[in-house]
C-alpha positions as CSV (number, residue, x, y, z in Angstrom):
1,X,-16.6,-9.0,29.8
2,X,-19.4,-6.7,28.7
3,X,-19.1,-4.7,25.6
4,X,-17.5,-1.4,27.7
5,X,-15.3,-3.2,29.1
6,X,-14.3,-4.6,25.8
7,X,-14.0,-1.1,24.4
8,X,-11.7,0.3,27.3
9,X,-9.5,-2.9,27.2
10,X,-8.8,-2.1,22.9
11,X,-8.7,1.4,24.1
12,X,-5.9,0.6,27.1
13,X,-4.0,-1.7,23.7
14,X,-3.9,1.6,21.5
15,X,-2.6,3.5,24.3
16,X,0.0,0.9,25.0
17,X,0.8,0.3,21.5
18,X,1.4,-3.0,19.0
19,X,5.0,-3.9,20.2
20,X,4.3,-3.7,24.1
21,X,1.1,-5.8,23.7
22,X,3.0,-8.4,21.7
23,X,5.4,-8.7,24.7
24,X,2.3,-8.9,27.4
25,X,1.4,-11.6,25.0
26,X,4.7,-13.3,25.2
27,X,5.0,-13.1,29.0
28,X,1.1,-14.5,29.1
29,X,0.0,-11.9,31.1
30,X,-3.3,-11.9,30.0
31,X,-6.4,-14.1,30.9
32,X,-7.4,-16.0,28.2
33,X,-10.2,-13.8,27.6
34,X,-7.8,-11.2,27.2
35,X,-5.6,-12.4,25.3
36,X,-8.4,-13.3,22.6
37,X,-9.5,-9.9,22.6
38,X,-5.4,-8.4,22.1
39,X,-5.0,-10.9,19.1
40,X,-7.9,-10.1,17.6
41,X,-6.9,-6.5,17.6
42,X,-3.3,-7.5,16.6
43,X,-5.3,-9.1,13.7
44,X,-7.3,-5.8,12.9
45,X,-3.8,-3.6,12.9
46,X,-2.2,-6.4,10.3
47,X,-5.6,-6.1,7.9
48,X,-5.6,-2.2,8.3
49,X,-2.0,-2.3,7.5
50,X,-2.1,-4.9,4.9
51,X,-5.2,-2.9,3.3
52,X,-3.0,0.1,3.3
53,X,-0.1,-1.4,1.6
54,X,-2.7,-3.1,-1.2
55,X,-3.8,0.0,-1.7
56,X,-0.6,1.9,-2.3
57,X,0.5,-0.8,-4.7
58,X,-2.8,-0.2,-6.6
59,X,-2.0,3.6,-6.4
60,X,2.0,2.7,-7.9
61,X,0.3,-0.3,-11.1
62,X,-1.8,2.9,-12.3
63,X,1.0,5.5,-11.5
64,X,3.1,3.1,-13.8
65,X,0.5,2.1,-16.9
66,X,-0.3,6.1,-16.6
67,X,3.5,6.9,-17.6
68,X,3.9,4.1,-19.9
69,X,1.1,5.2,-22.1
70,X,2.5,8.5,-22.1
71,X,6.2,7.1,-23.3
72,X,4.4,5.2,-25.8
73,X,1.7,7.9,-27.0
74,X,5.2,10.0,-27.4
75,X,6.8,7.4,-29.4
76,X,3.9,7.5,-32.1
77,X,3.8,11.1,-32.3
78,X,7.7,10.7,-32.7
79,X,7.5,7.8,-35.7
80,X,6.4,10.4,-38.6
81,X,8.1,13.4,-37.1
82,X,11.6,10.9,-37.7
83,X,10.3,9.8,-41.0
84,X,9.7,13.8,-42.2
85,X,13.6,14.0,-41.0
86,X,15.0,11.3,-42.9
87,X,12.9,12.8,-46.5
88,X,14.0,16.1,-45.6
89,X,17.5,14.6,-45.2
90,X,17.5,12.9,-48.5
91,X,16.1,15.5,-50.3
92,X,19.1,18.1,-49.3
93,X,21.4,15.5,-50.2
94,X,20.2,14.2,-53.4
């Protein structure tokens, strides 16, 4: 199978779609040559998809260290403002 052909027959598995190639791949429909090609692209989906999802979880980790600096910038900035309000406190008391 020449390098076109190739091409057309991943463009024919896009147009069909993941789950309806996994069933021609069940039913062995394929020639063997064929069926390399389809599971090679079934690989390619899976690493695109997996890439994506890495990615994303990368995007949530800095998402999540952005907001907890945040929370514990605020809480520093809170420590003296709480110790000014307990000496104010015990000055109008005393």
């Amino acid at each position: 199978m020449d390098d076109h052909a190739v091409d057309e027959f991943k463009k024919s598995l896009d147009e069909r779609g993941e789950q309806q190639v996994r069933r021609i791949l069940e039913r062995g429909a394929f020639n063997p040559q064929r069926t390399r090609i389809a599971e090679a692209w079934l690989d390619e989906l899976e690493d695109t998809r997996h890439a994506r999802s890495m990615r994303e979880s990368l995007q949530i980790a800095k998402s999540a260290n952005a907001a907890a600096w945040t929370a514990a910038i605020a809480a520093i900035i809170a420590i003296p403002i709480a110790i000014v309000a307990i000496v104010i406190s015990y000055l109008a008391l005393g």
